[in-house]
N, C-alpha and C positions, 0 to 999 in steps of 0.2 A: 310182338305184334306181327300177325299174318295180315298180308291183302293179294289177293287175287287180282290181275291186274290181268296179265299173261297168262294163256294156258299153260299146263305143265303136258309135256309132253315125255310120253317113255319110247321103247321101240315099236310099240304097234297101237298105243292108246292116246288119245288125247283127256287129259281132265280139265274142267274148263265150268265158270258158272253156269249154271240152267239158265235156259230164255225160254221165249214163247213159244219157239219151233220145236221147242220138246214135249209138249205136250201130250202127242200123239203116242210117241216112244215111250213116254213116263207109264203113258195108260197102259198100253200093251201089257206090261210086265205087271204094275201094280195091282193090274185090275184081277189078276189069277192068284188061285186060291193057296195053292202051291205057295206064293209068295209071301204073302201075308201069314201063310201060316205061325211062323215063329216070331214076326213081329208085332206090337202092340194093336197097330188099326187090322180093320179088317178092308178083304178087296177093295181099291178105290172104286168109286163111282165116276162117272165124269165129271159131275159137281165137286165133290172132293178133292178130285183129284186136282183141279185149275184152280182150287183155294190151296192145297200142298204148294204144288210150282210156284206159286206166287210167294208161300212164303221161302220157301228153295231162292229163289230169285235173290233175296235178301242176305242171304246166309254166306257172304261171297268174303268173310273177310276173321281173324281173330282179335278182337282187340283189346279184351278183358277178359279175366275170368267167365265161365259162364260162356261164352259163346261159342255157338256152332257153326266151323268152316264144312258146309256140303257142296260137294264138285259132281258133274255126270262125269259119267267114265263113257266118251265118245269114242264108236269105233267108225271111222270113215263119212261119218256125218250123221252118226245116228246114235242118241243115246240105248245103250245097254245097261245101264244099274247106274251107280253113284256109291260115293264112298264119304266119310265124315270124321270131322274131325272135334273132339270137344274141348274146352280149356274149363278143364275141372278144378286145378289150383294154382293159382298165381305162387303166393307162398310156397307151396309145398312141390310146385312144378309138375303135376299131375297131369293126365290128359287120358283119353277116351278116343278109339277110333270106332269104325265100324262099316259095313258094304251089304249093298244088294245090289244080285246081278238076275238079269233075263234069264230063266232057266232055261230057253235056244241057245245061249252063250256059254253053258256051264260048263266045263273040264275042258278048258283050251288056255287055261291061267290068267287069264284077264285081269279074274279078284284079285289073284297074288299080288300081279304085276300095279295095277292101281293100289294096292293095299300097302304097296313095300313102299311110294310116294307119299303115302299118309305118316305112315310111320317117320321118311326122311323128313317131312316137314315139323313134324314133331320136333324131333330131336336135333335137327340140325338147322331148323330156323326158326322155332319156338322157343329151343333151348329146355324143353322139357329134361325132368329126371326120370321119368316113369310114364307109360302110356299102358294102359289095360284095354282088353276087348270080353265083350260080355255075348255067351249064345245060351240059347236051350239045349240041355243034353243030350236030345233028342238029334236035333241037327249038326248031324255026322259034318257034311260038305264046311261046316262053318269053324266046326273047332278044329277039324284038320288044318284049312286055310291058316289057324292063327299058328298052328303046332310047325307047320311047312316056311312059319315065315322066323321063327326064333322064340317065339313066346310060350314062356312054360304057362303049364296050370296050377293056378295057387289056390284057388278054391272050387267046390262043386257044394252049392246049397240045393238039399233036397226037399222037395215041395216046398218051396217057401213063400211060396204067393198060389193066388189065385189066377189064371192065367185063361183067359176065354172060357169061364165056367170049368175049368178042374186044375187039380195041383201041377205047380208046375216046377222043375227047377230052373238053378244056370249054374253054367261054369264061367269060372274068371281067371282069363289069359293075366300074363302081365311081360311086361320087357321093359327092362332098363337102358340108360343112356349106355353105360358099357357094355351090357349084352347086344345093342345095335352098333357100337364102334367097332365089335369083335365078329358078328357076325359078317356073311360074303356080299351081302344086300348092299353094307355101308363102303364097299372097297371101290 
């Protein structure tokens, strides 16, 4: 079991549950098209988006299977993206990460640098044996991040869904508990 209690802090970031004073910051990025592109909703609205945070708000902890720890990734008092974590299988020790960042923030390592904490919590306080990361083939920025932090490519399904009205794929990162003990992230 995870719970967020304390932020986690790296060298230039804070991650930390969403509150109300993010609202503003959430929309910013959310609300752009750019953004949503590759993920499931489309631009938030304002309405949307203050029903998201709320449910964000709740998401502060792992405690069973099935659940999603989502952290903003603060920089200096302002959220920029957020990162997430899922507990896919109790049993089988699986797990699921995942980030969005402000595309004003993008190529200064922030992902990484939040991304390489998702992963430490995985493995080194979930106790996970396996954590996956899933993007659209299309989005360069995102399979590189996973390629930059250790995680090979185990699959690339083409067209397999419907995805905003046309075919879409994904690729699927994967890293294991030894491949994060070996890699320079976990030293």
């Amino acid at each position: 079991m995870i719970e967020i209690s304390e932020p986690i802090k790296t060298s230039r970031l804070t991650l930390r549950p969403f509150t109300e004073r993010d609202e503003d910051d959430m929309l910013e990025f959310e609300a752009q098209p750019d953004v949503a592109r590759y993920l499931f909703n489309e631009p938030r609205t304002r309405e949307d988006n203050a029903q998201e945070l709320a449910t964000r708000q709740q998401q502060t902890a792992l405690r069973k299977e099935g659940d999603t720890l989502l952290l903003a990734v603060d920089l200096d008092g302002k959220a920029i993206g957020y990162v997430l974590l899922i507990w896919l299988s109790e049993q089988n020790k699986q797990g699921e990460f995942g980030y969005v960042m402000h595309p004003g923030f993008h190529g200064r390592g922030y992902a990484t640098e939040a991304s390489v904490e998702m992963l430490r919590l995985g493995f080194e306080q979930l106790g996970l044996h396996r954590i996956i990361g899933r993007c659209d083939p299309r989005n360069d920025a995102s399979y590189r991040l996973m390629e930059r932090v250790g995680m090979r490519r185990e699959a690339h399904f083409v067209e397999s869904e419907i995805f905003k009205g046309e075919w879409g794929g994904e690729f699927v990162y994967a890293m294991l508990k030894g491949e994060w003990r070996a890699s320079r992230w976990a030293q």
